[in-house]
Biotite code that builds the C-alpha atoms (Angstrom):
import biotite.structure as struc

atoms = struc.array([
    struc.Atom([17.652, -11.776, 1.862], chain_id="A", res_id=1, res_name="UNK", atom_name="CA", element="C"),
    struc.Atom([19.673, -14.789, 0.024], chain_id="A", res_id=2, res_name="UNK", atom_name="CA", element="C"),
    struc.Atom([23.088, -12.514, 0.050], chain_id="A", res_id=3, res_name="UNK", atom_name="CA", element="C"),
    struc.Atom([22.111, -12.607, 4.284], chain_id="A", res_id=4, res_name="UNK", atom_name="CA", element="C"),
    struc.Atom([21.782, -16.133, 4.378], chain_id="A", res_id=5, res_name="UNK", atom_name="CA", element="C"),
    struc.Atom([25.183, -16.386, 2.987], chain_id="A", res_id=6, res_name="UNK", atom_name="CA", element="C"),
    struc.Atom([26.234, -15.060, 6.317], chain_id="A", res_id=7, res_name="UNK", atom_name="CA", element="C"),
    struc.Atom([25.113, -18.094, 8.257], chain_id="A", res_id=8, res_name="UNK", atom_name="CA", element="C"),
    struc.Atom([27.004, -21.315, 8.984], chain_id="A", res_id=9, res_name="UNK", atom_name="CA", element="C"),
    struc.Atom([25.598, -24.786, 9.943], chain_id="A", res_id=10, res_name="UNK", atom_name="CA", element="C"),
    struc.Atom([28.623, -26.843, 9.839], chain_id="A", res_id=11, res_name="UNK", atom_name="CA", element="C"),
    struc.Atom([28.447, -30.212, 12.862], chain_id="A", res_id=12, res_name="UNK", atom_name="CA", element="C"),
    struc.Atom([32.589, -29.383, 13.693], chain_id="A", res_id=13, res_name="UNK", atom_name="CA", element="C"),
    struc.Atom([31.072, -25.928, 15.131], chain_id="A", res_id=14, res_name="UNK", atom_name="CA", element="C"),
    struc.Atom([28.731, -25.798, 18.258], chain_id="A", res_id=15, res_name="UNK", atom_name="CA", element="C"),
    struc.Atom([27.333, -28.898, 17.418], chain_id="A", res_id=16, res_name="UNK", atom_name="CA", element="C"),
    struc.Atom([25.833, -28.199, 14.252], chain_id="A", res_id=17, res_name="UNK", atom_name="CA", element="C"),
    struc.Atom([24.052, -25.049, 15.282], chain_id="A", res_id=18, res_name="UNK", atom_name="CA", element="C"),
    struc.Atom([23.697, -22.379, 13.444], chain_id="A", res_id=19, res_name="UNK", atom_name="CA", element="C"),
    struc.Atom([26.268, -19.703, 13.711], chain_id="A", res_id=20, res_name="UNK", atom_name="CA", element="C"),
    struc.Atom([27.732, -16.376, 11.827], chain_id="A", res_id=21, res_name="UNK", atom_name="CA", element="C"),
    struc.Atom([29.908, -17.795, 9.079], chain_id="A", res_id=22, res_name="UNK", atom_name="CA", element="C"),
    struc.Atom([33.893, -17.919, 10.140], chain_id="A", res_id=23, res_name="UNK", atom_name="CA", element="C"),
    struc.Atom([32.668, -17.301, 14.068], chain_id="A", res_id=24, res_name="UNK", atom_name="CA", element="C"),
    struc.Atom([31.733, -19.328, 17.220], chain_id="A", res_id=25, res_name="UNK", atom_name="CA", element="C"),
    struc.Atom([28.492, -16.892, 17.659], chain_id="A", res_id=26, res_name="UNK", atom_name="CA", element="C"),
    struc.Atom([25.418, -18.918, 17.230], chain_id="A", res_id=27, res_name="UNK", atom_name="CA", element="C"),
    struc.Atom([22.236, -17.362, 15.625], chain_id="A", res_id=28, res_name="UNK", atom_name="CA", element="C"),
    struc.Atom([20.087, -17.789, 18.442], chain_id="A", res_id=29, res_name="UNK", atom_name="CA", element="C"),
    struc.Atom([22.741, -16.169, 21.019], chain_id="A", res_id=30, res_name="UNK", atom_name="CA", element="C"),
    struc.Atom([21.723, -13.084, 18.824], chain_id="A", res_id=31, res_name="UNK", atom_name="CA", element="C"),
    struc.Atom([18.651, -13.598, 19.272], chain_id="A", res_id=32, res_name="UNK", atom_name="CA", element="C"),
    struc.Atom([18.570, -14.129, 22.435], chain_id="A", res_id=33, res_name="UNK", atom_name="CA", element="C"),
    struc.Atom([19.881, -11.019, 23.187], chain_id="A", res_id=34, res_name="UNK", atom_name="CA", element="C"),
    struc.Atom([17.491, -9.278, 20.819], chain_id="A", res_id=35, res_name="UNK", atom_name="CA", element="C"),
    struc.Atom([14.808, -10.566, 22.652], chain_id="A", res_id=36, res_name="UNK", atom_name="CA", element="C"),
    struc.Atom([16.797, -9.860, 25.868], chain_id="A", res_id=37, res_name="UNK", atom_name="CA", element="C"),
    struc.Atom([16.114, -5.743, 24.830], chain_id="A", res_id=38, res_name="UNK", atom_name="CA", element="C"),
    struc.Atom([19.490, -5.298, 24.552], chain_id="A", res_id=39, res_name="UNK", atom_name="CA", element="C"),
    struc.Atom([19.920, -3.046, 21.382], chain_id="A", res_id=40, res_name="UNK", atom_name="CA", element="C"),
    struc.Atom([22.040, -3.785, 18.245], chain_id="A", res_id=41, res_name="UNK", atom_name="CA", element="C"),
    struc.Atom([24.910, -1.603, 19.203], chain_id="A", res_id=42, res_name="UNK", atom_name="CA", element="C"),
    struc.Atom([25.141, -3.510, 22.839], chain_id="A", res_id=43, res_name="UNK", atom_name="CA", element="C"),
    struc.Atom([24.962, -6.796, 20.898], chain_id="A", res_id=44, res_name="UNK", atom_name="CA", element="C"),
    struc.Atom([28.141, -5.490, 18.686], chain_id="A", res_id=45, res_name="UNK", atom_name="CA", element="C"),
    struc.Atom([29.777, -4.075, 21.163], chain_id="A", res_id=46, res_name="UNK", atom_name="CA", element="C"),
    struc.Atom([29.832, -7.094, 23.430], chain_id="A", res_id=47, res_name="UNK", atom_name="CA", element="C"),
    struc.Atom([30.854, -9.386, 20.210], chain_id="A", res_id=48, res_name="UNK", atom_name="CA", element="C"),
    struc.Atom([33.048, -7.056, 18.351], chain_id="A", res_id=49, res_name="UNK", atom_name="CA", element="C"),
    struc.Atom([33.760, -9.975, 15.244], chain_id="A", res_id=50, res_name="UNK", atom_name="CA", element="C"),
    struc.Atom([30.093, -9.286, 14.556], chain_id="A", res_id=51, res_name="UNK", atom_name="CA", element="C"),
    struc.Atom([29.086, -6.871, 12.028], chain_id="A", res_id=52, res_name="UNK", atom_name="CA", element="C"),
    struc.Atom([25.727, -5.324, 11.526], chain_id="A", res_id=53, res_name="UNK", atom_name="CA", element="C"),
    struc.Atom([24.610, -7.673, 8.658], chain_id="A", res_id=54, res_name="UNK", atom_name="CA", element="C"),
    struc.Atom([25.452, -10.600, 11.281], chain_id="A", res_id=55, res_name="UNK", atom_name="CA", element="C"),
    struc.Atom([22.380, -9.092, 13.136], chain_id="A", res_id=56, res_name="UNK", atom_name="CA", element="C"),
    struc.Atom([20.536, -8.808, 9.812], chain_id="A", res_id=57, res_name="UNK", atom_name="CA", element="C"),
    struc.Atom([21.382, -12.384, 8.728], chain_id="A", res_id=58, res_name="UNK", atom_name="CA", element="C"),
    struc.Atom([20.638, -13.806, 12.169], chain_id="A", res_id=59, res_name="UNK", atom_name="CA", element="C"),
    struc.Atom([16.952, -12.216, 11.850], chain_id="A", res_id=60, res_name="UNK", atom_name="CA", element="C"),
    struc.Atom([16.642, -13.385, 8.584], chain_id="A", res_id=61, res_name="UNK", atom_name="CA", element="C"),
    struc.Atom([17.556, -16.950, 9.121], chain_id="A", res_id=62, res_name="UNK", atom_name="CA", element="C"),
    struc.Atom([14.803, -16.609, 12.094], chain_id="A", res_id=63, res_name="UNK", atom_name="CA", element="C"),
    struc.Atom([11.886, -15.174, 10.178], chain_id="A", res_id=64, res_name="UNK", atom_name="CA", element="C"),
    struc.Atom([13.331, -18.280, 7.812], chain_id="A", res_id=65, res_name="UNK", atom_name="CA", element="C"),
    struc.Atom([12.446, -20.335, 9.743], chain_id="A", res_id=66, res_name="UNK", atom_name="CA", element="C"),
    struc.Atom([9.056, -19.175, 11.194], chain_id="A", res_id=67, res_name="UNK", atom_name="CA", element="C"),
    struc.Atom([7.592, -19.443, 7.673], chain_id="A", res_id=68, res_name="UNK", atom_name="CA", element="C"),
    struc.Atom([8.840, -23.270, 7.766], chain_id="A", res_id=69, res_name="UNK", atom_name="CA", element="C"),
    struc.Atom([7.123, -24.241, 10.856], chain_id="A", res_id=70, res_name="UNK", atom_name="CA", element="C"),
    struc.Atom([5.503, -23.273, 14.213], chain_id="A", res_id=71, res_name="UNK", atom_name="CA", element="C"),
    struc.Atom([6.784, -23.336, 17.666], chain_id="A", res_id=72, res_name="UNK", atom_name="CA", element="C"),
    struc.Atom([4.164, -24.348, 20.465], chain_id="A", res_id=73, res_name="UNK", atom_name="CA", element="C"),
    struc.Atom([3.681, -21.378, 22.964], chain_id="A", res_id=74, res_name="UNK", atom_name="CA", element="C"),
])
C-alpha cells in the first residue's frame, strides 16, 4: 500500500493543499466522488485520461487511510 501512497500529492501551491494524484490537478476525493457516483473505473479513466489505474488504487488507499485515522459523523 506504501508504493500507492507514493502516488498522492498534498502540496498548498496545488488545489489548496488538497490531496491530489502526484504531478496532476485531480484531487483524491474527485475520484472518489465519482466512485461513489457508480461510475466505473474505466469511465473515471476515460474522462481523466492523465490518470492511470494505480491513481484509482492510490486514491482508495489514501481513503481507507484515512478511515482508520478517524470517523466522519453520518
Amino acid at each position: 500500500m506504501d508504493d500507492l501512497l507514493e502516488r498522492i500529492s498534498i502540496d498548498p501551491n496545488v488545489c489548496h493543499g488538497k490531496a491530489c494524484i502526484k504531478g496532476t490537478r485531480i484531487m483524491v476525493s474527485v475520484i472518489l466522488d465519482n466512485l461513489a457516483s457508480g461510475h466505473s473505473r474505466q469511465d473515471i479513466l476515460a474522462s481523466y485520461p492523465s490518470l492511470k489505474k494505480e491513481d484509482i488504487d492510490a486514491a482508495i488507499a489514501y481513503a481507507a487511510e484515512l478511515a482508520r485515522e478517524r470517523t466522519v459523523a453520518i
